[in-house]
Backbone as a printed PyTorch tensor [residue, N CA C, xyz], in Angstrom:
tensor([[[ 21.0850, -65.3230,  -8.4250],
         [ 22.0340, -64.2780,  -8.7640],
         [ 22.2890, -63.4170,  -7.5210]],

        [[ 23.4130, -63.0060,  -7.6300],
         [ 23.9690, -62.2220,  -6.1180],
         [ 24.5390, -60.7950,  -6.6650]],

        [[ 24.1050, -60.1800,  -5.7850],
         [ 24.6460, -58.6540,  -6.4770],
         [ 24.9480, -58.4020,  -5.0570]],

        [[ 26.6210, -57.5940,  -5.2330],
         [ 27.1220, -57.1150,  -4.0620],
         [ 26.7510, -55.4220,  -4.1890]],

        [[ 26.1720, -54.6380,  -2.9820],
         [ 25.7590, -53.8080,  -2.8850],
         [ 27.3270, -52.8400,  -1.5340]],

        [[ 27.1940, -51.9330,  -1.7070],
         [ 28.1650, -51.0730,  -1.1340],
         [ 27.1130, -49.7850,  -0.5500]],

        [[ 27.1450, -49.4780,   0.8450],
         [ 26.3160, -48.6240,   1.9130],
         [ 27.2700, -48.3380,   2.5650]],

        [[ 27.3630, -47.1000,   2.8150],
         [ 28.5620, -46.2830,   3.6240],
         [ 29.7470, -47.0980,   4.3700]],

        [[ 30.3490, -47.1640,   3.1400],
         [ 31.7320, -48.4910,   3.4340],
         [ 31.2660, -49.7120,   3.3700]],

        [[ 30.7570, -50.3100,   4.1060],
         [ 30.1090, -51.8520,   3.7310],
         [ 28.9820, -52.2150,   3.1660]],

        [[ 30.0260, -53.6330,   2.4050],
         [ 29.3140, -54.2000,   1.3750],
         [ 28.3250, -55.5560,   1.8940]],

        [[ 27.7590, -56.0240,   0.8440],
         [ 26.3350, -56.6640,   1.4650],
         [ 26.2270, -57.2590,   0.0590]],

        [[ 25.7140, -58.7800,   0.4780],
         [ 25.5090, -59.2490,  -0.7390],
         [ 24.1740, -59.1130,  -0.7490]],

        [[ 23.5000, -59.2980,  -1.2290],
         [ 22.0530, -59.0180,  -2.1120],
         [ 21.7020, -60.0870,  -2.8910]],

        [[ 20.2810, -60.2840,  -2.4170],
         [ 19.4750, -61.6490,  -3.1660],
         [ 18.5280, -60.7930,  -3.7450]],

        [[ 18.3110, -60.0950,  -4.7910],
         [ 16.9180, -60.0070,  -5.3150],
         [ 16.1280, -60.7930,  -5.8160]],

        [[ 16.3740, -61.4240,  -6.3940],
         [ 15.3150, -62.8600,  -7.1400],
         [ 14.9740, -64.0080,  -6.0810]],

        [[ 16.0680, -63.9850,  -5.0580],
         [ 15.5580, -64.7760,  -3.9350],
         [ 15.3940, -64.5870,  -2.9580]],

        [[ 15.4290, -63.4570,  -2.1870],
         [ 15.4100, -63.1980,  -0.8920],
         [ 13.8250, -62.2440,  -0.6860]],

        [[ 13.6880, -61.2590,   0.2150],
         [ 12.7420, -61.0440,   0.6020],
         [ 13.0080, -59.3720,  -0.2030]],

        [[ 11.5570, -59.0310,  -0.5410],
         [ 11.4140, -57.6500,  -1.6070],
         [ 12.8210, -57.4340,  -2.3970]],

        [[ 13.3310, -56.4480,  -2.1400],
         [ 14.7890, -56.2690,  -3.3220],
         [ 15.7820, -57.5520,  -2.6030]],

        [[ 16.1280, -57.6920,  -1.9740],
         [ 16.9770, -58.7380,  -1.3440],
         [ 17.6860, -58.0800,  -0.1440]],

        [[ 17.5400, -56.4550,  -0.2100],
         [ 18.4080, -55.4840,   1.0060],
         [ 17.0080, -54.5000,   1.2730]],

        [[ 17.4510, -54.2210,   2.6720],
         [ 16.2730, -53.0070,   2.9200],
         [ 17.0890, -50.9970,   2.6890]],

        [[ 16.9550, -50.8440,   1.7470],
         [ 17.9620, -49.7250,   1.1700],
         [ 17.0530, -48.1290,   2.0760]],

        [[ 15.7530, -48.6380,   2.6660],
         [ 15.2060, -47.7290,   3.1740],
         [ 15.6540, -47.7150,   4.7450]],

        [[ 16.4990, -48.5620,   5.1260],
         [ 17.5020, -48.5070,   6.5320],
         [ 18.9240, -47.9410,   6.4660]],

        [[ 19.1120, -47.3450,   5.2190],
         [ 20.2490, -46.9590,   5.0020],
         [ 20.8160, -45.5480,   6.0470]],

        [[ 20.0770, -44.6270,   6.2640],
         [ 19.8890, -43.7480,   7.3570],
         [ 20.2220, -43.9450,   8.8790]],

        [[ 19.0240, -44.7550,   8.9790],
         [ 18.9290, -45.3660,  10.3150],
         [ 20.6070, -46.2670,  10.4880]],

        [[ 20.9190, -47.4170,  10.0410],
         [ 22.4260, -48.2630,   9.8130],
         [ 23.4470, -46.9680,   9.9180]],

        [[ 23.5280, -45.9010,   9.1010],
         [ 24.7150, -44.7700,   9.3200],
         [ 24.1420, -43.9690,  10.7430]],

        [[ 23.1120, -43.9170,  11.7940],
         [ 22.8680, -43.3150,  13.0210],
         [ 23.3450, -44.0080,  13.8090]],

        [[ 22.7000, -45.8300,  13.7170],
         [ 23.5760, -47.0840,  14.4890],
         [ 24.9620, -46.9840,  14.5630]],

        [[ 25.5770, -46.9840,  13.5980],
         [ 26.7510, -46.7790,  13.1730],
         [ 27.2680, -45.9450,  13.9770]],

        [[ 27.1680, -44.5100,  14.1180],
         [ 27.4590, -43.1780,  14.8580],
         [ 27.4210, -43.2240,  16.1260]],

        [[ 26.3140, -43.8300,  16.3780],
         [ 26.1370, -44.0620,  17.7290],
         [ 27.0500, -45.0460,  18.5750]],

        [[ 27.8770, -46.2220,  17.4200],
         [ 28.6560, -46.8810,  18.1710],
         [ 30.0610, -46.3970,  18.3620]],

        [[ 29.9750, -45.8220,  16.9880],
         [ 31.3980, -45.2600,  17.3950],
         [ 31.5880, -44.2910,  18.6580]],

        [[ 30.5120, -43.6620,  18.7310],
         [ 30.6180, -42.8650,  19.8280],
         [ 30.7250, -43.2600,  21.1770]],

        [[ 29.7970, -44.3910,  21.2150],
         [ 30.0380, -45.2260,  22.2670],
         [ 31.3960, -45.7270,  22.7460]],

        [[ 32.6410, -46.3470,  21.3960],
         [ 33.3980, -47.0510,  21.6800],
         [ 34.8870, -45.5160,  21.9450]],

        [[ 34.5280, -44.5520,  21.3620],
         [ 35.9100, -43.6470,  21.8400],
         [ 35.6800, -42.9830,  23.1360]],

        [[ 34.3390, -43.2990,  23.5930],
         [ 34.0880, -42.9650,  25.7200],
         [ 34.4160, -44.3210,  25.9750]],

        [[ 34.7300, -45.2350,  25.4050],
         [ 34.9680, -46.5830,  26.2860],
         [ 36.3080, -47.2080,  25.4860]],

        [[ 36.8530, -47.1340,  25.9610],
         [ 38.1570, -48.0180,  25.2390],
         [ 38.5010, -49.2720,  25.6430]],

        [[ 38.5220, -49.4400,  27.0250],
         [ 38.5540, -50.9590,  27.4380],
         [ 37.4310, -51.4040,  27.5040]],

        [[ 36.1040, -50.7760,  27.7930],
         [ 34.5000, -51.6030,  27.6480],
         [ 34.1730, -51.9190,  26.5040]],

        [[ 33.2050, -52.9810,  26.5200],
         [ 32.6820, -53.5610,  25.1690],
         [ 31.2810, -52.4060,  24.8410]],

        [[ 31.1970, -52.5640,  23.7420],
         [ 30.0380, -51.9990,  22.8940],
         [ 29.0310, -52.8280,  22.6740]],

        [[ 27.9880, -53.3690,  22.9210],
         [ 27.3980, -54.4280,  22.6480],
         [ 25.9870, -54.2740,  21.9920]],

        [[ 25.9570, -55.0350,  21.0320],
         [ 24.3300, -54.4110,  20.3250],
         [ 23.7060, -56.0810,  20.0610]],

        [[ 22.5850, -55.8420,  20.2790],
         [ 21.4390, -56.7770,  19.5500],
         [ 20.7100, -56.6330,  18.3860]],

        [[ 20.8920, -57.3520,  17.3690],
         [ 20.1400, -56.8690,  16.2640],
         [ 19.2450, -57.4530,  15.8230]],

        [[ 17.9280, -57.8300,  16.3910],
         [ 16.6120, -58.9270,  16.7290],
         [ 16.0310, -58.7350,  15.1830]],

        [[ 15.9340, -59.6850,  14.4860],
         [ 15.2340, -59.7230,  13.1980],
         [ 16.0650, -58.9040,  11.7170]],

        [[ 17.7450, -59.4920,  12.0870],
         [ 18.5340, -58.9030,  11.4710],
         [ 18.2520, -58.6950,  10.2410]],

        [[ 17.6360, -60.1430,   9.5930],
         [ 17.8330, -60.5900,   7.9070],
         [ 19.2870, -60.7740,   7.7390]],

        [[ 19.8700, -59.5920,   6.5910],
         [ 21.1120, -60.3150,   5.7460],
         [ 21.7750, -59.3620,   6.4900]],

        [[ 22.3700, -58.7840,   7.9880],
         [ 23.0440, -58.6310,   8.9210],
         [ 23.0890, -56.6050,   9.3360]],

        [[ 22.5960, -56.0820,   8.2510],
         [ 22.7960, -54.4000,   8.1150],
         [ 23.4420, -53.7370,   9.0320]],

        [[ 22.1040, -53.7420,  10.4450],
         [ 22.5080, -52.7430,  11.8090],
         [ 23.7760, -53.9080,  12.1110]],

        [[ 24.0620, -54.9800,  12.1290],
         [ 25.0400, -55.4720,  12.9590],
         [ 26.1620, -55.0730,  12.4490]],

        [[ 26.4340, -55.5010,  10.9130],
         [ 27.8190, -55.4320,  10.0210],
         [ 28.2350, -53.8930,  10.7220]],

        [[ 27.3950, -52.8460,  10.5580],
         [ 27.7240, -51.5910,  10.7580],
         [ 27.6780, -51.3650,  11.7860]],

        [[ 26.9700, -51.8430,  13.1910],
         [ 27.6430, -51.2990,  14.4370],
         [ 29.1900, -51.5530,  14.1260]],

        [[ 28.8980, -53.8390,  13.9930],
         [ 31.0170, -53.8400,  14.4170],
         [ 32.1650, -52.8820,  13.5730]],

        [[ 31.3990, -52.4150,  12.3650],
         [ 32.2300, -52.2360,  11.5010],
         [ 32.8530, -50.3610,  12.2670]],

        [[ 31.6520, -49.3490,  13.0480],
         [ 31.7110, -48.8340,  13.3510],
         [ 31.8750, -48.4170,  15.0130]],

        [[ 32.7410, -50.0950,  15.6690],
         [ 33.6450, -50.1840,  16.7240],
         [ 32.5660, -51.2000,  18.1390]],

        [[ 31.7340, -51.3570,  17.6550],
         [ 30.9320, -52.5760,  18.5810],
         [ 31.6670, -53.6140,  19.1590]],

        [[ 31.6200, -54.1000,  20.0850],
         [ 33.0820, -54.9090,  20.0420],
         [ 31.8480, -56.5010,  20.3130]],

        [[ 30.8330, -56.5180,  20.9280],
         [ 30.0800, -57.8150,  21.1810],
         [ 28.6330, -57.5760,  20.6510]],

        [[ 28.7420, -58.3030,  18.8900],
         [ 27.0430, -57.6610,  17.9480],
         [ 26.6670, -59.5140,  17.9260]],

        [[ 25.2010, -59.6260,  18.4520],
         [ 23.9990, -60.7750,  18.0250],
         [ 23.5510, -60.2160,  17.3490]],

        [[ 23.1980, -61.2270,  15.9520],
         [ 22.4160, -60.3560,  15.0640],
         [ 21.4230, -61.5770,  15.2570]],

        [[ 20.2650, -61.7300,  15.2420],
         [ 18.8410, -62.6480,  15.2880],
         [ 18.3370, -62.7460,  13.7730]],

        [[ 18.0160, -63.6490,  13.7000],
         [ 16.5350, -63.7770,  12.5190],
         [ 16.6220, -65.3870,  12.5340]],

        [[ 14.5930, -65.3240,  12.3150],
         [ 14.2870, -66.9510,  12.0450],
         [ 14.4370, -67.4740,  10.7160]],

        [[ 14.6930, -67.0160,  10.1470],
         [ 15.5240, -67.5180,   8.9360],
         [ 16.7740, -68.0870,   8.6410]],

        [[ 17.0320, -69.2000,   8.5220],
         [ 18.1110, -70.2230,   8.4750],
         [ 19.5080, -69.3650,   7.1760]],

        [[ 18.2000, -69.1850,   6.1970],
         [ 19.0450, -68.7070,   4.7330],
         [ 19.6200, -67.0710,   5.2580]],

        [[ 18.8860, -66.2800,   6.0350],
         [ 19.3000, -64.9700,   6.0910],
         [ 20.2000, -64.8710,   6.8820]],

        [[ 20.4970, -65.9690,   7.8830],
         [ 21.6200, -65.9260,   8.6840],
         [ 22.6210, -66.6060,   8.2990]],

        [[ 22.6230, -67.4290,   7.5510],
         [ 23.8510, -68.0110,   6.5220],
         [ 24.0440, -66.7310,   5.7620]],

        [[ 23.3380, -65.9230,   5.0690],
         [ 24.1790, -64.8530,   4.1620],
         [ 24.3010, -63.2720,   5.2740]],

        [[ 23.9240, -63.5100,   6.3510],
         [ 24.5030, -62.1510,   7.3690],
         [ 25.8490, -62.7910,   7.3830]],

        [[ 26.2550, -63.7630,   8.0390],
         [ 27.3500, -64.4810,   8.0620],
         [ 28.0900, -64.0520,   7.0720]],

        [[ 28.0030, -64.4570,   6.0800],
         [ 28.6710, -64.2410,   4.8540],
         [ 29.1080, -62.5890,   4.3300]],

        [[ 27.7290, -61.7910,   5.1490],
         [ 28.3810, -60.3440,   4.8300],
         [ 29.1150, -60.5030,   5.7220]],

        [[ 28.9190, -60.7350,   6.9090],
         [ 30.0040, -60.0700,   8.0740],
         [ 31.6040, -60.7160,   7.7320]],

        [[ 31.8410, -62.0110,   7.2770],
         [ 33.4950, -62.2100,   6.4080],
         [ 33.2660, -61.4140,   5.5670]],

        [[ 32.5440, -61.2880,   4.8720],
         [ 32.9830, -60.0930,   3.2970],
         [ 33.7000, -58.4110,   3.9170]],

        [[ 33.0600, -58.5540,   5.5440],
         [ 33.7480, -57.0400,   5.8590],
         [ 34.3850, -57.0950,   6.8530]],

        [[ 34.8470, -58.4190,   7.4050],
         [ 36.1970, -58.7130,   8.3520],
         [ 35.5380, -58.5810,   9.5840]],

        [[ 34.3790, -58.8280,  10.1000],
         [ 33.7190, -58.6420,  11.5490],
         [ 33.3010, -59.9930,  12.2080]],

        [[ 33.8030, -61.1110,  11.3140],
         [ 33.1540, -62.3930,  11.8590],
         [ 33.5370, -62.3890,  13.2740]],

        [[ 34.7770, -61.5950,  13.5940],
         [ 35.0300, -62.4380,  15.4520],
         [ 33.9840, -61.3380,  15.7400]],

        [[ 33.7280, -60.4080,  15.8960],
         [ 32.6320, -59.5070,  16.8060],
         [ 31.2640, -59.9690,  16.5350]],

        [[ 30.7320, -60.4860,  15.6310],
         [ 29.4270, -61.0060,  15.4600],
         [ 28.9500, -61.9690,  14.8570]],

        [[ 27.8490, -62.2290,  15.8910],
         [ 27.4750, -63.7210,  15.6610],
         [ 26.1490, -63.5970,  15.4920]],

        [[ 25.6910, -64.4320,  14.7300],
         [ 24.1710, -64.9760,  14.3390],
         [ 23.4990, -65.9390,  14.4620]],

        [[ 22.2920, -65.4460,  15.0580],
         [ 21.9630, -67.3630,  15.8990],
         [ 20.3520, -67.2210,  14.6420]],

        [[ 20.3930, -68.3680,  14.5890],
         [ 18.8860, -68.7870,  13.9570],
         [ 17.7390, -68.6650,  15.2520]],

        [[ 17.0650, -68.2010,  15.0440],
         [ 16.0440, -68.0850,  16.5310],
         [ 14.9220, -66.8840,  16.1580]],

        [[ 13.6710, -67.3080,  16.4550],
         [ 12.4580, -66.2210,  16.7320],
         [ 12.5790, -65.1490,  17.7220]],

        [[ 12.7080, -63.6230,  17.2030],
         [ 13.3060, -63.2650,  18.1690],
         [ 12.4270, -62.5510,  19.5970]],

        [[ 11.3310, -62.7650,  19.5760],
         [ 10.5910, -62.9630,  21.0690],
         [ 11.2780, -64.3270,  21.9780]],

        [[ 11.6060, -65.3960,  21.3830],
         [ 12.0050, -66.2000,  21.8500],
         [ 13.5470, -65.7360,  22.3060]],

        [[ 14.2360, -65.3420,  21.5220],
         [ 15.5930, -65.2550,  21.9110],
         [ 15.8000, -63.8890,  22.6140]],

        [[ 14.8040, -62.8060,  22.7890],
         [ 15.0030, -62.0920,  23.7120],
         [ 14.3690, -62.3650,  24.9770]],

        [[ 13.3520, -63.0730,  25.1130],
         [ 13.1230, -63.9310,  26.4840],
         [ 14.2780, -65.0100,  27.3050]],

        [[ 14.7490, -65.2240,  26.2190],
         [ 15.9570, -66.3690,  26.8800],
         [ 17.2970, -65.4390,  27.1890]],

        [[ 17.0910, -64.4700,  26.3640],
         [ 18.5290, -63.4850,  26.8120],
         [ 18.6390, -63.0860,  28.3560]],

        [[ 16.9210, -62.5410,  28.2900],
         [ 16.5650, -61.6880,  29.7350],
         [ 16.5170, -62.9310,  31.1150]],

        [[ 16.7470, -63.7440,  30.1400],
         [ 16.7470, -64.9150,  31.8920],
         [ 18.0340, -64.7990,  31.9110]],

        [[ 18.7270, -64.8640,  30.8550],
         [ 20.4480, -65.1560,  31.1300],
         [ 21.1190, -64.0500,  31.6560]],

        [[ 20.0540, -62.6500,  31.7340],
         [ 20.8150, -61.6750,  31.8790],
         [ 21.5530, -60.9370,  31.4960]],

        [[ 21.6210, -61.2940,  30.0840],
         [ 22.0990, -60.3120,  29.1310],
         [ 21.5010, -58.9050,  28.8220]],

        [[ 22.7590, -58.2210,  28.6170],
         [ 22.1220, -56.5740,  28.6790],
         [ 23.0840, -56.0160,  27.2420]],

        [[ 22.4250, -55.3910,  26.7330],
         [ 22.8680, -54.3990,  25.6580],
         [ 22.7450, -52.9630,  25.6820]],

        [[ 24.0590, -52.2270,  24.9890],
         [ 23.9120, -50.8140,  24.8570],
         [ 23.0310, -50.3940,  24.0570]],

        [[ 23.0610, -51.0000,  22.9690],
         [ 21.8390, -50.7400,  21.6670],
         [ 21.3130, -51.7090,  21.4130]],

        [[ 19.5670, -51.9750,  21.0960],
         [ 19.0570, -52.7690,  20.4620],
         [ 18.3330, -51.9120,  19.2230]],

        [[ 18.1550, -52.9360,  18.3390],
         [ 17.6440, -52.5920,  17.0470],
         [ 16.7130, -53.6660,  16.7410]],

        [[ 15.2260, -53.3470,  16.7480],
         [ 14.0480, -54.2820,  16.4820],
         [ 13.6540, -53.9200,  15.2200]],

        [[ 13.5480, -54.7660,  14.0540],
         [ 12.8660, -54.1090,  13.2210],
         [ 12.4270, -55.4110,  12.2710]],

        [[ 11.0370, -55.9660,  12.8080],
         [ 10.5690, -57.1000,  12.3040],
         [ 10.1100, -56.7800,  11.2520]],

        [[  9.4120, -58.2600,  10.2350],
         [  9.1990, -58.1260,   9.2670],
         [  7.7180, -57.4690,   9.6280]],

        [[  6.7270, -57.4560,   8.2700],
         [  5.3420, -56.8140,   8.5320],
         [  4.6930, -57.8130,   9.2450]],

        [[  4.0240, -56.9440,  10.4850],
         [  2.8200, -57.9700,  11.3180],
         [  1.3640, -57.1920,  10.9840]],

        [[  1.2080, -56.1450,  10.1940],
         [  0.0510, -56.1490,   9.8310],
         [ -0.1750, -55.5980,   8.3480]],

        [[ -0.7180, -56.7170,   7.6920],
         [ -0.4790, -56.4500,   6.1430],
         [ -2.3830, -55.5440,   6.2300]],

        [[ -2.6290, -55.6170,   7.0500],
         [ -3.9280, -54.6120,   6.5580],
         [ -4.3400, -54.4130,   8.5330]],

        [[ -5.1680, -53.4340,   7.8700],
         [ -5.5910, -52.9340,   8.9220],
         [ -6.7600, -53.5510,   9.8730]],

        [[ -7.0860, -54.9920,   9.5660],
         [ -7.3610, -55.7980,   9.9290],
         [ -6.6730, -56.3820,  10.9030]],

        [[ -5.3690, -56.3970,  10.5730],
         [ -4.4470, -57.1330,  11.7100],
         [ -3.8580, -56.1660,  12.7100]],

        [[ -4.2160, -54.7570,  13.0510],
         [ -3.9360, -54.2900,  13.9440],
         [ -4.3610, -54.5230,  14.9860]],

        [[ -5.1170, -54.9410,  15.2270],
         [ -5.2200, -55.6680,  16.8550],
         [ -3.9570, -56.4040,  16.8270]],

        [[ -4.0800, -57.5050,  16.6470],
         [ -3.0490, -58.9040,  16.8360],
         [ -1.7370, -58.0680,  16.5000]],

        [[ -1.6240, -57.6250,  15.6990],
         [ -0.3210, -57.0580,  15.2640],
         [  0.2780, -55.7580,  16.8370]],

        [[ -0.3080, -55.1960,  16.7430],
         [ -0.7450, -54.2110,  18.2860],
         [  0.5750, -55.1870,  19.2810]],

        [[ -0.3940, -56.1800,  19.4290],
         [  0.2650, -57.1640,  20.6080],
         [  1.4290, -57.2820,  20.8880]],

        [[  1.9680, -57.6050,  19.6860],
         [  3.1790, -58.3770,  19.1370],
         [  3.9900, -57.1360,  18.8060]],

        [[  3.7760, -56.3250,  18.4490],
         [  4.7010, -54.7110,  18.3260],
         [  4.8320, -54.6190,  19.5790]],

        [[  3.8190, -54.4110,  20.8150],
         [  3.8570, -53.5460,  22.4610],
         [  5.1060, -55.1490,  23.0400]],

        [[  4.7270, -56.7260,  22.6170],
         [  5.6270, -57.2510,  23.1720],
         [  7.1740, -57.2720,  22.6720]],

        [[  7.0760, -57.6410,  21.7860],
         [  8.4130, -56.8380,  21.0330],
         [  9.3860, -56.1210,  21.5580]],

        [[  8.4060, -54.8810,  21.8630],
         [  9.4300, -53.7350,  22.3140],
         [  9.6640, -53.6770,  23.9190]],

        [[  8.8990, -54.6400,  24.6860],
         [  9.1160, -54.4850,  26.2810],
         [ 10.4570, -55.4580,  26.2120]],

        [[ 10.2960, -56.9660,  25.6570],
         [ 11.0980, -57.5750,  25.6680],
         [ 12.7280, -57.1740,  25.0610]],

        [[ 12.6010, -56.3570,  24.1250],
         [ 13.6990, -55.4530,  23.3900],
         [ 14.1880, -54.6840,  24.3280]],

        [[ 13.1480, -53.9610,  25.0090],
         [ 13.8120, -52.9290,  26.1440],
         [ 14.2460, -53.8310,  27.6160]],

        [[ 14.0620, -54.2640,  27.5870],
         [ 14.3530, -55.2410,  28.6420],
         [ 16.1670, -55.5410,  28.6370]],

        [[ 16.6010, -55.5110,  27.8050],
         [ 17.4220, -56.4180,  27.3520],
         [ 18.7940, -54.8340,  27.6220]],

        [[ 18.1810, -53.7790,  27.7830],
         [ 19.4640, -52.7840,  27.2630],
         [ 20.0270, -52.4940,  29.0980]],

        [[ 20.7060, -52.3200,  28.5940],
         [ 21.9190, -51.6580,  29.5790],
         [ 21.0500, -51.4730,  31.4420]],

        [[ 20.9370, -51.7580,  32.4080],
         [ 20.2410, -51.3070,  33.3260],
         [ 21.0190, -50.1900,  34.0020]],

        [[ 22.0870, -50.1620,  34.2410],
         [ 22.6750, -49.2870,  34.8520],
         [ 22.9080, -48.0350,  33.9410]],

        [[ 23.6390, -47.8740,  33.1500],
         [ 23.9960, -46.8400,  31.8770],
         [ 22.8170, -46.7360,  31.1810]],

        [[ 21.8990, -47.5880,  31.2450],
         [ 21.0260, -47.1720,  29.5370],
         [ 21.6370, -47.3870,  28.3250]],

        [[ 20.5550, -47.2580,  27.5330],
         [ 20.8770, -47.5640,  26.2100],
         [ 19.7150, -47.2010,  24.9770]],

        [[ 20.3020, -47.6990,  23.7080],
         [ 18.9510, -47.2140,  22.9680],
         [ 18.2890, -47.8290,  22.4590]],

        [[ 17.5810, -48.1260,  22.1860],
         [ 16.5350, -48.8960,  21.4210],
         [ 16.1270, -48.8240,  20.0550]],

        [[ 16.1150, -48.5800,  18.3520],
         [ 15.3710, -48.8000,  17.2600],
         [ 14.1630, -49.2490,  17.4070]],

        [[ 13.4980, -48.9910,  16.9460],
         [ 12.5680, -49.9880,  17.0550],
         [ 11.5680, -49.3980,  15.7280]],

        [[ 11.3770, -50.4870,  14.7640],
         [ 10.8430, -49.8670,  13.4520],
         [  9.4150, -51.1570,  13.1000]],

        [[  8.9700, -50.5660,  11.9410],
         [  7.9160, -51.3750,  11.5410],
         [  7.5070, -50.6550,   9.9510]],

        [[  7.5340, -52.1280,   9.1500],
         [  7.4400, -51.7930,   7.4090],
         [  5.7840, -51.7990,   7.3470]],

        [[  5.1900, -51.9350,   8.4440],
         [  3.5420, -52.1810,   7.7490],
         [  2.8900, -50.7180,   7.9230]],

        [[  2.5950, -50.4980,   6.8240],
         [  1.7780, -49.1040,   6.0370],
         [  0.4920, -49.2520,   7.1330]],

        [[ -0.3280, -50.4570,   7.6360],
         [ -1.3970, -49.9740,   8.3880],
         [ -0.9930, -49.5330,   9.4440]],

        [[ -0.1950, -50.0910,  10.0160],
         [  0.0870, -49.6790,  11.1710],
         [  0.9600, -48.1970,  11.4720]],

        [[  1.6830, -47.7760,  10.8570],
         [  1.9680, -46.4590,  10.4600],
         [  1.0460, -45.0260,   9.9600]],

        [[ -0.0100, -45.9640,   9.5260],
         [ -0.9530, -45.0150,   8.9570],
         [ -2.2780, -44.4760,   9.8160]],

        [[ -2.6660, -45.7840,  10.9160],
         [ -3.6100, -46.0870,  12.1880],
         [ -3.2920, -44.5810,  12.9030]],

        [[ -4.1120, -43.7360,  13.1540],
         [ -4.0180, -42.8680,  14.1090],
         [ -3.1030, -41.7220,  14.0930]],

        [[ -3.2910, -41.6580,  12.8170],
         [ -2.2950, -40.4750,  12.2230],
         [ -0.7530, -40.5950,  12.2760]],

        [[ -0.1240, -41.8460,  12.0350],
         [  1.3470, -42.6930,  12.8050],
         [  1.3470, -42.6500,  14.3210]],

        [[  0.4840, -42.4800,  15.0750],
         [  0.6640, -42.2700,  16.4680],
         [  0.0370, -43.6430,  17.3320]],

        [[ -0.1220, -44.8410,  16.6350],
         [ -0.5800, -45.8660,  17.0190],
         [  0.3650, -46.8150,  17.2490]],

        [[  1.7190, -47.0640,  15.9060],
         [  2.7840, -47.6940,  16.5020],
         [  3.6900, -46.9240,  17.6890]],

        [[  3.7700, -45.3940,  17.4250],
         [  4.5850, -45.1320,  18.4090],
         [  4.2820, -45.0330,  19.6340]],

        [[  3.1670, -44.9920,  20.1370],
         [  2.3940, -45.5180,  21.4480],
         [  2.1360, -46.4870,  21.5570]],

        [[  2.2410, -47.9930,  20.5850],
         [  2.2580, -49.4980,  20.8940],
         [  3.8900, -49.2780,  21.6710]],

        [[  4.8120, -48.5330,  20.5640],
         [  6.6210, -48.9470,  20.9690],
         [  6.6030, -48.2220,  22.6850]],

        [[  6.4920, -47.2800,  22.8750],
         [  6.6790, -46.6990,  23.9490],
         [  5.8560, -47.5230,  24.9910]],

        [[  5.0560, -47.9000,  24.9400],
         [  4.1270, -48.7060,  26.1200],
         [  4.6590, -50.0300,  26.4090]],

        [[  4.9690, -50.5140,  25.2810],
         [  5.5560, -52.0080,  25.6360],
         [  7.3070, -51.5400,  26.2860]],

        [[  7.6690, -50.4520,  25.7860],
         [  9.1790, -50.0660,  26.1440],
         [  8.9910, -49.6420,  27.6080]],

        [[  7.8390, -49.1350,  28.1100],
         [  7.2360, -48.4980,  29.5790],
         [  7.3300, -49.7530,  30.1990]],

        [[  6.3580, -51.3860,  29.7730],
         [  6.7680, -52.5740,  30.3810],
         [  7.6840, -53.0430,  30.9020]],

        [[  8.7810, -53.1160,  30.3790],
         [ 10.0710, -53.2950,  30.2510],
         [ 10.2640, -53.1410,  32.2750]],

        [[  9.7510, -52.6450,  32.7540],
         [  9.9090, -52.6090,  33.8230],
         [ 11.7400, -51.3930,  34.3130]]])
């Protein structure tokens, strides 16, 4: 069953019975209208430059639909999921953005390593993987993979101008580790890498 969902102008189809927790992340709804803001803002200081965002571990397309929708002119949206990038796809025709964004099937440590050889640079990236530590057990390993994450994420933005980065995480241990001050000193350190 598919339920079409509507978030500040764009719509989104929705898998609840099959997709991952409700089928939409309705707790990015905030963050997607800041993305959003931020591009537009970007695109009325730039009229002939492109807007360009990465959206590494899209799922069913959110930050992307709503950068292009809010003037992005060149959006990758990522996820290793075959099915979530067939239905980002599918939102992005449902809201007329298919020429501005594209969705590749790919792990996205992998596809931001291959970006940074190609030299690709973005104004905005938006990281926001699924959970890497379902207990507080996996904060070590999880640690890793958040600090690489975000060097490789930062890597990728704008060198000359700058740019911004998202960078989020759904796991309760890791949010909770050190009074929340454990992911945001994993994000910033691996973002310090970044060279």
């Amino acid at each position: 069953c598919t339920i079409i969902v509507t978030e500040n102008g764009v719509k989104y189809a929705t898998y609840p019975w099959a997709g991952q927790k409700t089928g939409f992340y309705c707790d990015q709804r905030d963050n997607r209208a800041k993305i959003a803001r931020m591009c537009a803002s970007l695109a009325s200081r730039r009229p002939d430059g492109p807007v360009r965002v990465l959206d590494l571990c899209t799922y069913t397309g959110g930050f992307a639909i709503s950068s292009a929708l809010a003037g992005a002119t060149a959006v990758v949206g990522v996820d290793s999921s075959a099915d979530a990038v067939a239905a980002a796809a599918a939102n992005a025709a449902r809201n007329g953005v298919s020429d501005r964004v594209t969705f590749v099937t790919a792990d996205a440590s992998a596809y931001a390593a291959a970006a940074h050889a190609r030299c690709e640079e973005y104004d905005v990236v938006i990281l926001d993987p699924p959970k890497l530590a379902p207990s507080a057990s996996a904060l070590d390993r999880a640690g890793r993979k958040y600090a690489a994450l975000n060097r490789d994420a930062a890597r990728l933005l704008d060198r000359e101008k700058g740019g911004a980065l998202l960078t989020c995480t759904c796991s309760a241990a890791m949010t909770q580790a050190e009074g929340g001050q454990l992911f945001l000193r994993l994000a910033a350190g691996g973002a310090a890498g970044a060279g």
